[in-house]
PDB file of the backbone (N, CA, C, O) and the ligand in Angstrom, with CONECT records:
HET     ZN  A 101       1
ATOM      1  N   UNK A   1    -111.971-198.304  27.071  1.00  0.00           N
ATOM      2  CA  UNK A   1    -110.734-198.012  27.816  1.00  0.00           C
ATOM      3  C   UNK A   1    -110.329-199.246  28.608  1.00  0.00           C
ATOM      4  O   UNK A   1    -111.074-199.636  29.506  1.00  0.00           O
ATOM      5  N   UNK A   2    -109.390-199.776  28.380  1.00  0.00           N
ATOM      6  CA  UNK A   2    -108.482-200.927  29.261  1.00  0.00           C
ATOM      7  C   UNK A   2    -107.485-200.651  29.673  1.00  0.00           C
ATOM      8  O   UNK A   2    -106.631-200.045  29.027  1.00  0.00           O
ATOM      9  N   UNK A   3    -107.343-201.095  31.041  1.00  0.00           N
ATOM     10  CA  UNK A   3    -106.033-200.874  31.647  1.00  0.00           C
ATOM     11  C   UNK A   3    -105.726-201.606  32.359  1.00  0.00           C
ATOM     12  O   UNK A   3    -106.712-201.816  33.065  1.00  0.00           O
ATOM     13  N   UNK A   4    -104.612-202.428  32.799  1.00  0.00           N
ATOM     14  CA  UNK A   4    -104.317-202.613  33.798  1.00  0.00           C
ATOM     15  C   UNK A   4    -103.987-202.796  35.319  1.00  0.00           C
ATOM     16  O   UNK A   4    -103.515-201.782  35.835  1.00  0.00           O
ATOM     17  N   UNK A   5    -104.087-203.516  35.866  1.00  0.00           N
ATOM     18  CA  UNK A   5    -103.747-202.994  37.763  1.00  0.00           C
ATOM     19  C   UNK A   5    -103.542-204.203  38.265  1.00  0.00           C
ATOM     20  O   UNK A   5    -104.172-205.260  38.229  1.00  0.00           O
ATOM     21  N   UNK A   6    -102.373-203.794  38.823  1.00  0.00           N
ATOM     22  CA  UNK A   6    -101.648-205.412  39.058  1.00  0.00           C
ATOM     23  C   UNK A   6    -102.523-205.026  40.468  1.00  0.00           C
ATOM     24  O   UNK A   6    -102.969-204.045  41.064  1.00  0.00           O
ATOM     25  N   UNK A   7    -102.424-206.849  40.593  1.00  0.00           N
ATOM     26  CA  UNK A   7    -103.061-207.575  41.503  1.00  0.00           C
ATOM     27  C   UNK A   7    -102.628-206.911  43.486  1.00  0.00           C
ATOM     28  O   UNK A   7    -103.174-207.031  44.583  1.00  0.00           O
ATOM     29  N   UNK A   8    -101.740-206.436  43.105  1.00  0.00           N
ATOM     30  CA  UNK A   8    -101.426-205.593  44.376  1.00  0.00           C
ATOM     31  C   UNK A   8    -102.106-204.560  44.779  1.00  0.00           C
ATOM     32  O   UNK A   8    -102.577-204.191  45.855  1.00  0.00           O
ATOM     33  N   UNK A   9    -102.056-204.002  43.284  1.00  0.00           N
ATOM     34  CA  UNK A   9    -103.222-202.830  43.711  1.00  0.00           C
ATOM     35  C   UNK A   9    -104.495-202.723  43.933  1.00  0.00           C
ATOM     36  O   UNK A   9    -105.019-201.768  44.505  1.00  0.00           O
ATOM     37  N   UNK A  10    -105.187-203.902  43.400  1.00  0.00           N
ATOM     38  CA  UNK A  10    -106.434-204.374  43.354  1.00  0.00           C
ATOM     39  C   UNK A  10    -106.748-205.041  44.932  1.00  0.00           C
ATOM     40  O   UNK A  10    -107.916-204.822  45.252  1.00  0.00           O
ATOM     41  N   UNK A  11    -106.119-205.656  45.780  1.00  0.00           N
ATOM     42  CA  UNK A  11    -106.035-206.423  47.017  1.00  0.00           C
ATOM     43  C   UNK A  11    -106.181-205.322  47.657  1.00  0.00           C
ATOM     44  O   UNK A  11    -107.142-205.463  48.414  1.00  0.00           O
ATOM     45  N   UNK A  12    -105.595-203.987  47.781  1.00  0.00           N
ATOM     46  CA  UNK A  12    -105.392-203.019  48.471  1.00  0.00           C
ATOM     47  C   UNK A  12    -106.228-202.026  48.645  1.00  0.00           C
ATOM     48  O   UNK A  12    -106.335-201.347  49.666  1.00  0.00           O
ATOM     49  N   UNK A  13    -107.110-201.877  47.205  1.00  0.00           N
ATOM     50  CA  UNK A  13    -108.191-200.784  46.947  1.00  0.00           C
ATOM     51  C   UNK A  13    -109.260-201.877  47.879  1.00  0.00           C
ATOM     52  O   UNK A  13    -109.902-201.476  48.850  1.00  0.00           O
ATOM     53  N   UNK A  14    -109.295-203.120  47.439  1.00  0.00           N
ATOM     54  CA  UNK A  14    -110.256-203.791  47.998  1.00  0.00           C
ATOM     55  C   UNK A  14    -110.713-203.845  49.636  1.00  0.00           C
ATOM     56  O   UNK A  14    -111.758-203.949  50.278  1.00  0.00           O
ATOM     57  N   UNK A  15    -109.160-203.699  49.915  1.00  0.00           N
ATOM     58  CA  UNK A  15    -108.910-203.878  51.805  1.00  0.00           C
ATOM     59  C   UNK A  15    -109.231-202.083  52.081  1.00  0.00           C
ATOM     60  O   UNK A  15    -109.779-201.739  53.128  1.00  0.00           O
ATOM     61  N   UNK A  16    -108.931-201.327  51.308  1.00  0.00           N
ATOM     62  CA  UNK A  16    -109.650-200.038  51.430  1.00  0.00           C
ATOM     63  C   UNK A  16    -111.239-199.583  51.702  1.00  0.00           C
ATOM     64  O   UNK A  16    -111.991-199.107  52.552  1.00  0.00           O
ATOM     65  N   UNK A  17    -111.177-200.082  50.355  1.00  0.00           N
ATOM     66  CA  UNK A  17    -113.047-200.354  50.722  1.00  0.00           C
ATOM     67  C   UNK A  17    -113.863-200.837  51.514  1.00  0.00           C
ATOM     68  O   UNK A  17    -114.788-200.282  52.107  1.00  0.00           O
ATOM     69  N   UNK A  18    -113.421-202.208  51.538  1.00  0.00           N
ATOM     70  CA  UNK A  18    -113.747-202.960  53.230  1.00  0.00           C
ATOM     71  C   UNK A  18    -113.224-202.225  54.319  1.00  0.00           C
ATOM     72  O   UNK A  18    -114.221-202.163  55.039  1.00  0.00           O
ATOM     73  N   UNK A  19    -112.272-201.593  54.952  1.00  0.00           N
ATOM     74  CA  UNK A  19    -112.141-200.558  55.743  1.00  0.00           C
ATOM     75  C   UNK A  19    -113.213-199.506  55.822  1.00  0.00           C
ATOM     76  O   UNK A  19    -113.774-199.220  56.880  1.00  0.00           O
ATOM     77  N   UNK A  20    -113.474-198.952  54.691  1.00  0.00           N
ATOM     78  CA  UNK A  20    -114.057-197.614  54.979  1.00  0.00           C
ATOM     79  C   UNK A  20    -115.449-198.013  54.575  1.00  0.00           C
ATOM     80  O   UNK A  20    -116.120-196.984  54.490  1.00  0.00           O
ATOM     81  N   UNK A  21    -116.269-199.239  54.248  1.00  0.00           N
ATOM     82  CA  UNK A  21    -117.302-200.054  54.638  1.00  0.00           C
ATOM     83  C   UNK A  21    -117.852-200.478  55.838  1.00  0.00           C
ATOM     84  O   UNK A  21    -119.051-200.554  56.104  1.00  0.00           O
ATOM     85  N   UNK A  22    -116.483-200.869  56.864  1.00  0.00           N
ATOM     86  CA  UNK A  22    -116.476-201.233  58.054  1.00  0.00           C
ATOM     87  C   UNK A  22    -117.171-199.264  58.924  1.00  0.00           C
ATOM     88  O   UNK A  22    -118.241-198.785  59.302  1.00  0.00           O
ATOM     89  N   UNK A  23    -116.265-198.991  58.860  1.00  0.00           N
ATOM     90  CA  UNK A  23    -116.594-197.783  59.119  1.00  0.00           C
ATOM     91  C   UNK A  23    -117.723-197.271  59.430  1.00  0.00           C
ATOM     92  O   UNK A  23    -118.167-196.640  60.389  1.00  0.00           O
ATOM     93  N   UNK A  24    -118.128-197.672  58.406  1.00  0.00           N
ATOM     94  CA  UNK A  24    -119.642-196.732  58.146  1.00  0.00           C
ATOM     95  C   UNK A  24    -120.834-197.650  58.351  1.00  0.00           C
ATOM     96  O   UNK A  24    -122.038-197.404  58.279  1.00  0.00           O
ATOM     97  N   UNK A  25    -120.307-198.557  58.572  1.00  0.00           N
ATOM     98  CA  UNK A  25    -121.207-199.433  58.829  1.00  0.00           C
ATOM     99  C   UNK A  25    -122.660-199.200  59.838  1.00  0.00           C
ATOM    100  O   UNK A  25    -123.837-199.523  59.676  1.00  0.00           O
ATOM    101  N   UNK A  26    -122.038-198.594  60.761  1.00  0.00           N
ATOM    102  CA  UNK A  26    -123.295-198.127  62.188  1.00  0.00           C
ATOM    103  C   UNK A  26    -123.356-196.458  62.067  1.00  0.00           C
ATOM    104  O   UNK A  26    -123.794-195.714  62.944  1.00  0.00           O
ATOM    105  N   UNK A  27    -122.952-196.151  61.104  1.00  0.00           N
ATOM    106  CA  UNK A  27    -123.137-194.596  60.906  1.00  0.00           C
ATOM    107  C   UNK A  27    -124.695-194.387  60.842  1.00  0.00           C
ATOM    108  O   UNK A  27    -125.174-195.146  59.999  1.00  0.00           O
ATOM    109  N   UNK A  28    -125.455-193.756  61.340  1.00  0.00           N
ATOM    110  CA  UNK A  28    -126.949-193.156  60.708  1.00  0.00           C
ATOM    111  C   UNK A  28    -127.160-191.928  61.230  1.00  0.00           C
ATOM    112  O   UNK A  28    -126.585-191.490  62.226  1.00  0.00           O
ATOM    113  N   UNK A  29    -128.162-191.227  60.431  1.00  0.00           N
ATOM    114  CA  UNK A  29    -128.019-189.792  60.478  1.00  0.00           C
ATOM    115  C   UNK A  29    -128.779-190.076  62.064  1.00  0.00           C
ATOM    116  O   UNK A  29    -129.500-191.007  62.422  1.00  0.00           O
ATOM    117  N   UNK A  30    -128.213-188.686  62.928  1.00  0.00           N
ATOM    118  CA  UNK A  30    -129.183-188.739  64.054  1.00  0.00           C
ATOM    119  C   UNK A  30    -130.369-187.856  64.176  1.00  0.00           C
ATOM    120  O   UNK A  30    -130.729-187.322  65.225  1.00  0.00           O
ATOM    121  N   UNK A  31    -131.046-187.725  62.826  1.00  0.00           N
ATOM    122  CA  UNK A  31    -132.146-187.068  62.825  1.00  0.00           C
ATOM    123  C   UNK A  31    -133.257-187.495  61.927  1.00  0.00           C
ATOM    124  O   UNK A  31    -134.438-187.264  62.186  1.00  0.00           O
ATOM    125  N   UNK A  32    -132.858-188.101  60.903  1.00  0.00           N
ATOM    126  CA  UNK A  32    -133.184-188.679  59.969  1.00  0.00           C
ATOM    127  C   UNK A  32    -133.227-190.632  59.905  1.00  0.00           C
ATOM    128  O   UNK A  32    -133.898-191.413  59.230  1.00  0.00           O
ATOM    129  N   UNK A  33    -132.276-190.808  60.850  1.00  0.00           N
ATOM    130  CA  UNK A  33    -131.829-192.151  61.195  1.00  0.00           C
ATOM    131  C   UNK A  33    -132.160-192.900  59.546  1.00  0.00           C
ATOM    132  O   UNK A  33    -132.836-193.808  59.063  1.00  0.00           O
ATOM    133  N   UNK A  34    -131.228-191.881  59.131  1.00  0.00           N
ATOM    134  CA  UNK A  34    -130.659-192.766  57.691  1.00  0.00           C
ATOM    135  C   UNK A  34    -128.956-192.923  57.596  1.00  0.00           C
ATOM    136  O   UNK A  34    -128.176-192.146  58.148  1.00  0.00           O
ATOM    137  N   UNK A  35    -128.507-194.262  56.660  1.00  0.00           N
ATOM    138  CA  UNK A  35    -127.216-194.811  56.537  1.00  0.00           C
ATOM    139  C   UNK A  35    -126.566-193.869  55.600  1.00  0.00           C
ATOM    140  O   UNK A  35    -127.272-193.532  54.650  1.00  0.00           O
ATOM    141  N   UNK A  36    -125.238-193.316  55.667  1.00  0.00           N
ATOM    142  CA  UNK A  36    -125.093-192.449  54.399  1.00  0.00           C
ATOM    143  C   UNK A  36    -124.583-193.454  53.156  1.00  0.00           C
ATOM    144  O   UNK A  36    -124.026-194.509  53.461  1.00  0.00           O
ATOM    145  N   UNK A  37    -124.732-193.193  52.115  1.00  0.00           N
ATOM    146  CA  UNK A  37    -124.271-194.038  50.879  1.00  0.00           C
ATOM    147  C   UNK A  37    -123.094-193.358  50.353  1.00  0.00           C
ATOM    148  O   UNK A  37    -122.658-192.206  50.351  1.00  0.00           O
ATOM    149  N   UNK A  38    -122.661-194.763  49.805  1.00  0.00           N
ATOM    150  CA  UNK A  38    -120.790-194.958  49.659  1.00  0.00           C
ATOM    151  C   UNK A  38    -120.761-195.107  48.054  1.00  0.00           C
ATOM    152  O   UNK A  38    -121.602-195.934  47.702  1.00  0.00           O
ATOM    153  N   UNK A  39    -120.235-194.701  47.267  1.00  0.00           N
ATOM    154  CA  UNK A  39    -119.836-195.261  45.905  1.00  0.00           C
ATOM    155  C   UNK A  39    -118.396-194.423  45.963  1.00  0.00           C
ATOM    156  O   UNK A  39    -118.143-193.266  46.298  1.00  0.00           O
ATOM    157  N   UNK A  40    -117.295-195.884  45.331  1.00  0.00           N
ATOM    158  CA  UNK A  40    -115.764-195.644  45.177  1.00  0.00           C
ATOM    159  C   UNK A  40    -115.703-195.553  43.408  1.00  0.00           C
ATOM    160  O   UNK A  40    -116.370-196.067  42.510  1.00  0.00           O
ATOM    161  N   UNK A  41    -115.010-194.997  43.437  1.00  0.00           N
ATOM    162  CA  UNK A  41    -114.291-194.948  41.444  1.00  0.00           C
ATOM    163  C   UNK A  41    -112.495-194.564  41.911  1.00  0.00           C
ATOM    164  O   UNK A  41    -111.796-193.925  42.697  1.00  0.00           O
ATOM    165  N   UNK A  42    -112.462-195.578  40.662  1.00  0.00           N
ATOM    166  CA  UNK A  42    -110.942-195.577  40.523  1.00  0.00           C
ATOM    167  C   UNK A  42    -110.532-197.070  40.826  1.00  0.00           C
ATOM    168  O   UNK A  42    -111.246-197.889  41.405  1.00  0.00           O
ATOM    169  N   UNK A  43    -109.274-197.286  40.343  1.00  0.00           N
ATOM    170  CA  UNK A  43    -108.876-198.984  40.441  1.00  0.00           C
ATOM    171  C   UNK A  43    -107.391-198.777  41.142  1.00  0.00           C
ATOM    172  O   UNK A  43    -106.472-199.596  41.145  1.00  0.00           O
ATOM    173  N   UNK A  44    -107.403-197.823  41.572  1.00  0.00           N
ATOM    174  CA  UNK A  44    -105.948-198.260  41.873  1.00  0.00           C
ATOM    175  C   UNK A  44    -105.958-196.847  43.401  1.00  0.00           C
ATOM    176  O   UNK A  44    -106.641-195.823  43.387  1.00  0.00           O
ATOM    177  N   UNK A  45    -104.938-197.307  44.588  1.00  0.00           N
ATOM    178  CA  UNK A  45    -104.852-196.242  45.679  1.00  0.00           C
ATOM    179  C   UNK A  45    -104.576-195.259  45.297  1.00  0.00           C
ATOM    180  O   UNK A  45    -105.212-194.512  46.040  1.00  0.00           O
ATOM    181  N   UNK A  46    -103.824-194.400  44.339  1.00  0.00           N
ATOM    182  CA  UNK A  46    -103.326-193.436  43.814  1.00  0.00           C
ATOM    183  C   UNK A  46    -104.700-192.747  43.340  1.00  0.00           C
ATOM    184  O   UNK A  46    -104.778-191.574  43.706  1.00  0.00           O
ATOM    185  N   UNK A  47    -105.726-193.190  42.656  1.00  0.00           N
ATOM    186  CA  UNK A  47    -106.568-192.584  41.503  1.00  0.00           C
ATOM    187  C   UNK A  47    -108.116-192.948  42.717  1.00  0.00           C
ATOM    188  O   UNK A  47    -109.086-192.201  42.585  1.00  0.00           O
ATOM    189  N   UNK A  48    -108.182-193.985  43.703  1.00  0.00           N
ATOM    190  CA  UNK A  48    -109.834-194.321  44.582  1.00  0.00           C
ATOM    191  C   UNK A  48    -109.827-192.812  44.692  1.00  0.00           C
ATOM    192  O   UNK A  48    -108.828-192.100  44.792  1.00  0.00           O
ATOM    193  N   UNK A  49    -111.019-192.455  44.661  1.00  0.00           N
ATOM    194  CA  UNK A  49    -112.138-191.450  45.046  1.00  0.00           C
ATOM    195  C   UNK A  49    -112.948-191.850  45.756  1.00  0.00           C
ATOM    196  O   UNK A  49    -113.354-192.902  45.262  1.00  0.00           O
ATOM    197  N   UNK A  50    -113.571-191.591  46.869  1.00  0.00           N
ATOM    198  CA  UNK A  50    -114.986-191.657  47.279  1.00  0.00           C
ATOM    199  C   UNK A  50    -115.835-190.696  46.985  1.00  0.00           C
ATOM    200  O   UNK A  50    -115.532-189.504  46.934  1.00  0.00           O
ATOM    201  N   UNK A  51    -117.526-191.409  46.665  1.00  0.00           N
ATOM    202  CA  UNK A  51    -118.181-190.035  47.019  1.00  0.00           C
ATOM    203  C   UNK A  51    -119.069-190.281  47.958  1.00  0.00           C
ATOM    204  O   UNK A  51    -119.165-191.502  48.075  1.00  0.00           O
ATOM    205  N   UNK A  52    -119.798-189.698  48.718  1.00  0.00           N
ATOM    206  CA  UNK A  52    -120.837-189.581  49.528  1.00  0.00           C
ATOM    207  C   UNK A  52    -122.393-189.102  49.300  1.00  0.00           C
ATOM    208  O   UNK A  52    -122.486-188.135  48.545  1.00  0.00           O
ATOM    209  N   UNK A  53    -123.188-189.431  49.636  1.00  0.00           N
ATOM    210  CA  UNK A  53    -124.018-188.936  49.951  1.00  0.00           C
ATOM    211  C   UNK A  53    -125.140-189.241  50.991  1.00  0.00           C
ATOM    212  O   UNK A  53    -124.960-190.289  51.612  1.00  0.00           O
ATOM    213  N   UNK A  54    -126.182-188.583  51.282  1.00  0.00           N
ATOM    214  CA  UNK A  54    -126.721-188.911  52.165  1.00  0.00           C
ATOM    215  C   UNK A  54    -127.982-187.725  52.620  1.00  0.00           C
ATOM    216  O   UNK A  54    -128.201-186.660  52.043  1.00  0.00           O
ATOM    217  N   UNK A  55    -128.702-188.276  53.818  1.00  0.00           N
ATOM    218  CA  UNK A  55    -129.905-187.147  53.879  1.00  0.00           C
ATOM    219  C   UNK A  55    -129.955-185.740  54.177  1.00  0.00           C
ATOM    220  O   UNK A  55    -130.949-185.016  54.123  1.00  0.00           O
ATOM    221  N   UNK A  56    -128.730-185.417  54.510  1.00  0.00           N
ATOM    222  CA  UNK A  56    -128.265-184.187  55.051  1.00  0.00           C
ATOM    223  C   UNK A  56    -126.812-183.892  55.390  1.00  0.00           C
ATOM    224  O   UNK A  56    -125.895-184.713  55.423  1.00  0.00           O
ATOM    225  N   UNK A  57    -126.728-182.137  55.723  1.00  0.00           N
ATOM    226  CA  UNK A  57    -125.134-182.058  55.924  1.00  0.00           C
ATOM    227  C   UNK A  57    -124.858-183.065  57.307  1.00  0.00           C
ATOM    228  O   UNK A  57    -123.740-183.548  57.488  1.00  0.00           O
ATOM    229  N   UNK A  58    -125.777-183.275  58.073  1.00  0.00           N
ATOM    230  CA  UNK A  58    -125.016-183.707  59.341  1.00  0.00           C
ATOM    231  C   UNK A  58    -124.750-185.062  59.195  1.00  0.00           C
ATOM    232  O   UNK A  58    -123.876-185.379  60.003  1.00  0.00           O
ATOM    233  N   UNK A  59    -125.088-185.925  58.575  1.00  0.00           N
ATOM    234  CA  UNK A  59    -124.575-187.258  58.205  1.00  0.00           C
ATOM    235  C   UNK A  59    -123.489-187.413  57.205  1.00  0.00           C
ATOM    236  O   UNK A  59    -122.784-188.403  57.014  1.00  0.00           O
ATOM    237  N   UNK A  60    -123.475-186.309  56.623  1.00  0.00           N
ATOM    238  CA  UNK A  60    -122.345-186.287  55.549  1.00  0.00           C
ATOM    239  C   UNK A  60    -121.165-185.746  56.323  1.00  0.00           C
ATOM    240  O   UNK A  60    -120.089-186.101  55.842  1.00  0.00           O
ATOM    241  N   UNK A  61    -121.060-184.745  57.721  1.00  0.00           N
ATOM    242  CA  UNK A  61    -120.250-184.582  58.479  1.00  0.00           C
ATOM    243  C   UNK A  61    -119.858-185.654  59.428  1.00  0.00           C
ATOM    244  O   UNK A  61    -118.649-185.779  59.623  1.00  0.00           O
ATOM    245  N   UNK A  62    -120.551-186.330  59.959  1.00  0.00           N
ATOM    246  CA  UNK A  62    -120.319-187.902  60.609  1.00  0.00           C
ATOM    247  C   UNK A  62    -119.527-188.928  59.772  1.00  0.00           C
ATOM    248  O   UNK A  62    -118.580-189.669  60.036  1.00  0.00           O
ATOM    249  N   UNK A  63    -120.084-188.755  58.933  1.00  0.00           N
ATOM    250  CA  UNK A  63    -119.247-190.118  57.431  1.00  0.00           C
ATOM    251  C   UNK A  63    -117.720-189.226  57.091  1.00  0.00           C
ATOM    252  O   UNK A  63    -116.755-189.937  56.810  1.00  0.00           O
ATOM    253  N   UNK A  64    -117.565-188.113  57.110  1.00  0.00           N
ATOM    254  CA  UNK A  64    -116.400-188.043  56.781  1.00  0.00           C
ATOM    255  C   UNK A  64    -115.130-187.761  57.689  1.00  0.00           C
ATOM    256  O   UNK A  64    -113.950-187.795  57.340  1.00  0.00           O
ATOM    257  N   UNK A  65    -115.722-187.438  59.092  1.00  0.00           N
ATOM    258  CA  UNK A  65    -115.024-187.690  60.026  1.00  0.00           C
ATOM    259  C   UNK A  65    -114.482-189.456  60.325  1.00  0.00           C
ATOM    260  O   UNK A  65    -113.358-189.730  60.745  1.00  0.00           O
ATOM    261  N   UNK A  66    -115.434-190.380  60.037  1.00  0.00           N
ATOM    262  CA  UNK A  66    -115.521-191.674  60.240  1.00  0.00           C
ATOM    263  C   UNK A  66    -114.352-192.071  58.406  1.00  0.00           C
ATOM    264  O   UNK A  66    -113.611-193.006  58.102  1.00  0.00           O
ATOM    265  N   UNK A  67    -114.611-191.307  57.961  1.00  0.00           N
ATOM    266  CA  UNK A  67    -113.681-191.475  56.489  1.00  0.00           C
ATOM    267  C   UNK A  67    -112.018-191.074  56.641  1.00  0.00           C
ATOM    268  O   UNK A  67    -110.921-191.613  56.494  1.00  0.00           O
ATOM    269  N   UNK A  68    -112.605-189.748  57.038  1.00  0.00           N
ATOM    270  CA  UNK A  68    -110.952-189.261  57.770  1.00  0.00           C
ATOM    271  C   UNK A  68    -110.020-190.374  58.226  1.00  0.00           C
ATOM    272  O   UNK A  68    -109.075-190.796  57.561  1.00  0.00           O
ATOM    273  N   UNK A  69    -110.361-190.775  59.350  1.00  0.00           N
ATOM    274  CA  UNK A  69    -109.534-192.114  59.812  1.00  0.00           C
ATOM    275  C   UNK A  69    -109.356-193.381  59.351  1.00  0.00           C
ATOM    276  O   UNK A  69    -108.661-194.111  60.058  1.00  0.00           O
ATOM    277  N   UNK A  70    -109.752-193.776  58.466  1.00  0.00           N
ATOM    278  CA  UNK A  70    -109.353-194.278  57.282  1.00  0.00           C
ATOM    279  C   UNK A  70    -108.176-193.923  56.588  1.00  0.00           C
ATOM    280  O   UNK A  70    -107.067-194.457  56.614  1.00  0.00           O
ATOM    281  N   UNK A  71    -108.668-192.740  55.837  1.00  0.00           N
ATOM    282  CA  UNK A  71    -107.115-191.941  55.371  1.00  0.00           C
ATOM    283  C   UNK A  71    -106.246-192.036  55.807  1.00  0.00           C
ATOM    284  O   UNK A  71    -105.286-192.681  55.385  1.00  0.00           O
ATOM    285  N   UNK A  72    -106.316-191.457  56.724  1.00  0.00           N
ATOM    286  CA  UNK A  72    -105.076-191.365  57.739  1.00  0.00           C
ATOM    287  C   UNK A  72    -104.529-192.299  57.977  1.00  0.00           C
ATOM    288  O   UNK A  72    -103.305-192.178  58.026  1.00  0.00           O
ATOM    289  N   UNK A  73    -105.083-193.608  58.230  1.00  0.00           N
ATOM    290  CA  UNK A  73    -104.724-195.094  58.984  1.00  0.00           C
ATOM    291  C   UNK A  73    -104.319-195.700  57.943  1.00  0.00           C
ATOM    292  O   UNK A  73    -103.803-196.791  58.183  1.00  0.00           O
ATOM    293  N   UNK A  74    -104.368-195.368  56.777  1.00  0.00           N
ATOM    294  CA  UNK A  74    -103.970-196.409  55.238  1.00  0.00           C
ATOM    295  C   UNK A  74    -102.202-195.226  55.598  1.00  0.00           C
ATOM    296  O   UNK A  74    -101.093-195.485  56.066  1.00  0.00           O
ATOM    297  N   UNK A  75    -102.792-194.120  55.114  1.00  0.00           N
ATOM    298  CA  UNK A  75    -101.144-193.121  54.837  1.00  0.00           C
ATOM    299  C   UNK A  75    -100.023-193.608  55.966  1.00  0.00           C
ATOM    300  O   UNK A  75     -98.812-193.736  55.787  1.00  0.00           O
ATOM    301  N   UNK A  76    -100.780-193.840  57.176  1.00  0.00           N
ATOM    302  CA  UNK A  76     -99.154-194.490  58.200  1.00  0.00           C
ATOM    303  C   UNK A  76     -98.523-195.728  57.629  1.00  0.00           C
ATOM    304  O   UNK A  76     -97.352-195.942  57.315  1.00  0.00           O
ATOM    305  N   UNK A  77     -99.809-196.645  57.560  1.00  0.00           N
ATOM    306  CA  UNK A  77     -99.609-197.950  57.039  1.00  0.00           C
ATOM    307  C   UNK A  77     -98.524-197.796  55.692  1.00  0.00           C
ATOM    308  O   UNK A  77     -97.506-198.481  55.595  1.00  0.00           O
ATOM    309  N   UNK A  78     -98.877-196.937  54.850  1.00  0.00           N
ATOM    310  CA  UNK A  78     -98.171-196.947  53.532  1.00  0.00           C
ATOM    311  C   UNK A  78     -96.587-196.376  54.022  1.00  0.00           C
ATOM    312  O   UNK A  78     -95.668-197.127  53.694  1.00  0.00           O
ATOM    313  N   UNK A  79     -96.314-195.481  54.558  1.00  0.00           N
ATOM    314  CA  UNK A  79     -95.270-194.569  55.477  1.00  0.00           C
ATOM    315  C   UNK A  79     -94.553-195.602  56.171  1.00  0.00           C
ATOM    316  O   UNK A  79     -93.326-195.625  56.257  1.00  0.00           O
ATOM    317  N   UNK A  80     -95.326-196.451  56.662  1.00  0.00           N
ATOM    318  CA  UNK A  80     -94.111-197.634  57.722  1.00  0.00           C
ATOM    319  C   UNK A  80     -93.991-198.748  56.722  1.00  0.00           C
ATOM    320  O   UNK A  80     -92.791-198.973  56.567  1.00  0.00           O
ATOM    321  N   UNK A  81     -94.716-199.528  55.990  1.00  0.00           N
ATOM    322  CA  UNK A  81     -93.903-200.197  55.123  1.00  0.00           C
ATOM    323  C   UNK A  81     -93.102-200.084  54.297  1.00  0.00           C
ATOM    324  O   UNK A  81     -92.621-201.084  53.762  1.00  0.00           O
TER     325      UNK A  81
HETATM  326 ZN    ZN A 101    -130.265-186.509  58.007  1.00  0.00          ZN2+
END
């Protein structure tokens, strides 16, 4: 399967990722004092997925609150330009 993705979209998924990298960066479970793990699929903002995982529900509730704002902070960004 080949496809395409102009270079715009690729800069953008990238600055995504690094965002929601940044993020999570100092996340650790507070019981387990483990990091939760990140894997993205998809090449383009329309189609990124994240998934999560991690040692438990309560780190997976921390990471996606910390994910949330991400979302949110890309959708204004996209909304005002
Ligand atoms: Zn845990």
């Amino acid at each position: 399967m080949f496809s395409v993705v102009s270079d715009f979209d690729r800069i953008r998924v990238e600055r995504f990722k690094q965002c929601t990298e940044d993020k999570l960066r100092d996340v650790r479970c507070p019981e387990h004092n483990q990091p939760p793990r990140l894997r993205f699929q998809g090449t383009t903002l329309r189609d990124v997925s994240i998934s999560l995982s991690g040692c438990c529900a309560k780190v997976m509730e921390i990471a996606n609150a910390r994910i949330g704002s991400v979302w949110l902070g890309e959708a204004e960004k996209t909304k005002a330009s």
